[in-house]
N, C-alpha and C positions, 0 to 999 in steps of 0.2 A: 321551196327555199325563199326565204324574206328576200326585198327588194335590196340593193345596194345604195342606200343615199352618196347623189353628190358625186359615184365613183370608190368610195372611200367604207369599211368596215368599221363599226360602230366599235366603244369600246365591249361590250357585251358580248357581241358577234363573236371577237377575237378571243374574248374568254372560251367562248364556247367551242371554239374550232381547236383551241390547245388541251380541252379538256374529250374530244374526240366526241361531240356532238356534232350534229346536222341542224344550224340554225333556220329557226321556223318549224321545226319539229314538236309537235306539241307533246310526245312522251318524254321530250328531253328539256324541253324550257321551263321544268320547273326546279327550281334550283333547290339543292338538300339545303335543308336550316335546322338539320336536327342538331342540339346544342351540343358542345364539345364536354367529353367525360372528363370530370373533376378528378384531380388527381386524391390518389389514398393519403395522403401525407401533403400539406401543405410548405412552404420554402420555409414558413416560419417554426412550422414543428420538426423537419428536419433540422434546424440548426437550433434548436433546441435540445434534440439527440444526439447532435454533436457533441455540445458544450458537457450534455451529461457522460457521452463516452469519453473524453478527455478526461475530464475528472474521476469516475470509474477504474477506466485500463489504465491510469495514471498510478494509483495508489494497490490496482493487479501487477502490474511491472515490477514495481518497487517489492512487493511480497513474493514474487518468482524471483527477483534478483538476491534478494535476502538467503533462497531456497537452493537456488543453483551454484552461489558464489560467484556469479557473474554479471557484468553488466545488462541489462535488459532496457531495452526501449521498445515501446508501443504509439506509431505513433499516430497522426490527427484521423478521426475514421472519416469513411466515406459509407454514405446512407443510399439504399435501393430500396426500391421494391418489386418483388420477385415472385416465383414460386417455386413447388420443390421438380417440379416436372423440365424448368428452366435450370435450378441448378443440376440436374443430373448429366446433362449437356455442357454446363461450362466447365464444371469438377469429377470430372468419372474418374477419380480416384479414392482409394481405401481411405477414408477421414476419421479420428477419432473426437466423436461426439460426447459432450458433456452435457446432460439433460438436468436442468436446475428449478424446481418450483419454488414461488414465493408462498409463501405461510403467511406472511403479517406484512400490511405496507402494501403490497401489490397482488393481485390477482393474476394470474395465469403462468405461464411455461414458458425458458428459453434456452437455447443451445446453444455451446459455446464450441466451437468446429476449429478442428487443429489437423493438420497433416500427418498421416501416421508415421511419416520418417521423421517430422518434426518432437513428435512427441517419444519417439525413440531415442532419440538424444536427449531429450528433458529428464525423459526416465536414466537413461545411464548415467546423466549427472549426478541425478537422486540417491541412486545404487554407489556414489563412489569413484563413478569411472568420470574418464577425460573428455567425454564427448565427442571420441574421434573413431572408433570403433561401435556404433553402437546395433544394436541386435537389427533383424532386416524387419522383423515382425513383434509385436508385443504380446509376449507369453502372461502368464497372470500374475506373477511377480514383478515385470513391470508395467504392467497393466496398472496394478495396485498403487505401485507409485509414482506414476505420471496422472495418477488418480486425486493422489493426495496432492499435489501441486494444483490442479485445477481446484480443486476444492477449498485450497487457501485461498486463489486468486478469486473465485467468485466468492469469497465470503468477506473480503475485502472491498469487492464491488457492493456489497450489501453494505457492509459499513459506511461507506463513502454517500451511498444514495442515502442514509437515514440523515449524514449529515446534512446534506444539500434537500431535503423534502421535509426536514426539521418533525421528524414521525420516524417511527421504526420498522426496518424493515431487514424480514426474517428469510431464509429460505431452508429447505429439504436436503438433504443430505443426498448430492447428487449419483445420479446414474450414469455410469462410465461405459461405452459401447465401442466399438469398431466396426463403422458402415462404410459398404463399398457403394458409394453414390450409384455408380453407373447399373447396377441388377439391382437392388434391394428395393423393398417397395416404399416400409413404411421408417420416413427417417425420427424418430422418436416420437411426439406424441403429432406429428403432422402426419396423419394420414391422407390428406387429401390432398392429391398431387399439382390438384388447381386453386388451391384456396391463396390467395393472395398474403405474403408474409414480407417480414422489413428484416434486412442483410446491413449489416453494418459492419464494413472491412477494415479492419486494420493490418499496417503493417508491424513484423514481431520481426525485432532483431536481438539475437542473445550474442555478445560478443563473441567473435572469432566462427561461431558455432551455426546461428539459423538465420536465414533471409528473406522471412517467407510470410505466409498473408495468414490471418487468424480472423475467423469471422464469429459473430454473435448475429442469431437467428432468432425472432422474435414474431409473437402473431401481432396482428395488426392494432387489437384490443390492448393487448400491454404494452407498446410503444407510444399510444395515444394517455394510455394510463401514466406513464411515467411524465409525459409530457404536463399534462393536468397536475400531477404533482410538483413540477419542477416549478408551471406557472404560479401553483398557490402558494409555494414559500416565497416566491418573488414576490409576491402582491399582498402577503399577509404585512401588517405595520409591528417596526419595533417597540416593543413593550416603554413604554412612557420613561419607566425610570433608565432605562438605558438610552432614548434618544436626549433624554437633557445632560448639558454638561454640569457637573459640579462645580459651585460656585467657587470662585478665586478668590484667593486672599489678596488682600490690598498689600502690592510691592512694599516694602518698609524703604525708608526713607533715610541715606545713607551723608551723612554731613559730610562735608569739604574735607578733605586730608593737610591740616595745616603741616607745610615742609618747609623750613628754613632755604631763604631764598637768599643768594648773595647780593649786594647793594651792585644796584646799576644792573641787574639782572630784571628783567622783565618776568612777570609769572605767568606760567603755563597754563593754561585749560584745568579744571579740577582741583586747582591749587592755592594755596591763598597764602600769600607774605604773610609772616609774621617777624616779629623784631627777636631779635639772637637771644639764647636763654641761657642763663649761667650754667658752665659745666660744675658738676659732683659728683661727688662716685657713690656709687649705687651698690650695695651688697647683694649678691646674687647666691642663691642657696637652692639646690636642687630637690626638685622634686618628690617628695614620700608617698609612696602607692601603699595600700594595705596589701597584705599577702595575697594571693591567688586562690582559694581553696579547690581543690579539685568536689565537682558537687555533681550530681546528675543529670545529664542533660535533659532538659526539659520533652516530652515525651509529647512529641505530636502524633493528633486521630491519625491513623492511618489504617488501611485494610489489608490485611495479611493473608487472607482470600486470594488474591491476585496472584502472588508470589509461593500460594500453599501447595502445588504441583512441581513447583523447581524440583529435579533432583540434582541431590550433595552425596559427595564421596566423603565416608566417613571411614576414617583409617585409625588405627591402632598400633601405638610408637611402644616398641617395646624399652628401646634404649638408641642411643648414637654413638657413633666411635670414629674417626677421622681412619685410613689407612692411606700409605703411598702405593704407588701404581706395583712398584717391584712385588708389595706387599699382597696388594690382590691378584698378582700373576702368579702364586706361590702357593694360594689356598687351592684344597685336594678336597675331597668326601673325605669327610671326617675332622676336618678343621676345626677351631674352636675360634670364634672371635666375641673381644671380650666387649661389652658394650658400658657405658657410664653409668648405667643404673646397678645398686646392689637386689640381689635376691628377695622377693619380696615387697619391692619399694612400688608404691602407685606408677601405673601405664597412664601414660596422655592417650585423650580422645582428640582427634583430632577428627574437623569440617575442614571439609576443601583447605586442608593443608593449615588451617589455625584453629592452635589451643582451646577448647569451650571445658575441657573436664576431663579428672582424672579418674581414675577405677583399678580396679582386682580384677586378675585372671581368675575366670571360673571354668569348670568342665560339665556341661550340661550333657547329660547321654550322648558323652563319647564327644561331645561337640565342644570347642573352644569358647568361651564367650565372655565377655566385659560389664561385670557389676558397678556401675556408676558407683562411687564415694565421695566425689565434691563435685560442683559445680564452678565453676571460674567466674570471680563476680566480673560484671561490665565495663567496670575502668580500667580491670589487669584486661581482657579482651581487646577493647580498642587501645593500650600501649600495643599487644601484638601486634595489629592493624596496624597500628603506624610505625 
């Protein structure tokens, strides 16, 4: 054992005694300097992954709220890194995984991980129901549509990142599973239960309904990727002609408002005396506008593509006829009620309940059906509209 200077333990010494060495021990006095392991994700690329999941589960929310009719918030994530060996210990419960590949924009695989009682209510929403009864387990029917809900929300995360990485980005038409963390081996394409992955937790709350955590599972290569993307639309420069402002036009120059000032009366700011000016009467005669013509409204580009998938209820008015209430309490099988139109006279076509065209009852093998004969021009259509 080394000497004691003085009485007194060096500071060294004391290091060494609280680390459970024997000082002067030469297997122990050489102190570890092996350098400290760099973390996977630095503070500045996690909060980079932040800002991207705010913005992301931001504009997911909003596309699940559209879906469910109810409020939804998703709110600020929090960033780990993990692996699947560790979460099979923190989450040993039935989770329903959503496996999303990127096609264009990004390379690799992520998982978007929901609670299966969670997603049991998103589904009964889906189906109609109230979200207060919802099934214990998810059969394939709502499997299906707790399916289609995810697959709106992450294609909305795709939308969002092409905006914010100013490049487009595609993904695969996802894969919908139910893994039971705690037995199952392999949880979608991570098989290996040590490979290092980034968890990014949100919390989901759907009004009235769920209170509970949603996580997005990522390898470590496309977190870094997105990252690298996020940094080069930051750092790319705006196009010239949008950083300059457009030149201003020179103010015009507006002359003093000469207003009769009373004598002994001081003038105002803006104002300038002038001396009293003879009254006369002045004829006043209104206005002549030229007629109005009703004319076409000018036909701007637009794409019709967009809106070529709506579907319209198109109905077929044979006639109309008012009755009182005594009256419709009174009608039997075999009734006759008489409608406005005469025998023979054009049926209105009718789109979502207005006028576009009239036509003839035809019978086509055995089948009822509507030979168009006018079309309704576009000025009589928008008076319907209005």
């Amino acid at each position: 054992m080394s000497q004691v200077s003085n009485g007194f333990l060096s500071q060294e010494e004391i290091d060494s005694l609280l680390r459970g060495e024997v000082p002067g021990d030469g297997a122990n006095e050489v102190a570890s300097t092996a350098p400290a392991e760099e973390p996977l994700l630095s503070d500045v690329e996690k909060d980079a992954l932040g800002e991207l999941g705010n913005i992301s589960m931001g504009s997911a929310a909003t596309t699940l709220s559209v879906l469910l009719g109810r409020r939804v918030q998703i709110t600020v994530p929090r960033i780990d890194t993990t692996n699947i060996a560790q979460l099979r210990t923190q989450y040993p419960l039935p989770y329903l995984v959503i496996e999303v590949a990127y096609s264009q924009g990004l390379r690799g695989a992520n998982l978007l991980v929901v609670k299966e009682q969670d997603a049991c209510i998103i589904a009964d929403l889906m189906m109609g129901g109230d979200g207060q009864s919802p099934p214990e387990h998810l059969n394939e029917l709502y499997l299906s549509a707790v399916g289609e809900a995810m697959n709106q929300m992450m294609g909305s995360t795709a939308t969002s990142m092409s905006t914010v990485f100013n490049k487009r980005v595609d993904i695969t038409p996802p894969n919908v599973n139910v893994f039971n963390f705690s037995d199952q081996q392999n949880i979608g394409s991570f098989s290996d239960e040590q490979e290092s992955i980034v968890k990014v937790s949100f919390r989901m709350e759907v009004e009235g309904l769920i209170d509970s955590e949603i996580m997005q599972i990522l390898s470590v290569d496309v977190a870094k990727g997105m990252v690298q993307n996020l940094m080069g639309a930051m750092n790319t420069p705006a196009p010239a002609s949008a950083a300059a402002p457009p030149p201003t036009q020179p103010a015009a120059t507006v002359p003093p408002v000469e207003t009769p000032v009373a004598a002994g009366t001081p003038p105002v700011y803006g104002q300038t005396a002038a001396a009293p000016k003879p009254a006369h009467n002045v004829t006043v005669q209104p206005v002549q506008f030229a007629p109005l013509v009703p004319g076409m409204a000018a036909q701007s580009e637009t794409n019709i593509d967009f809106i070529a998938d709506v579907p319209l209820q198109i109905t077929v008015e044979l006639g109309r006829t008012r009755k009182l209430i005594r009256e419709i309490l009174d009608l039997v099988p075999g009734s006759v009620v008489e409608l406005d139109k005469l025998a023979g006279e054009p049926v209105d076509v009718l789109v979502n309940g207005r006028l576009i065209a009239k036509g003839e009852v035809v019978v086509i093998d055995e089948n009822f059906g509507v030979r168009v004969t006018d079309i309704i021009h576009p000025h009589e259509r928008m008076k319907n509209i209005q």
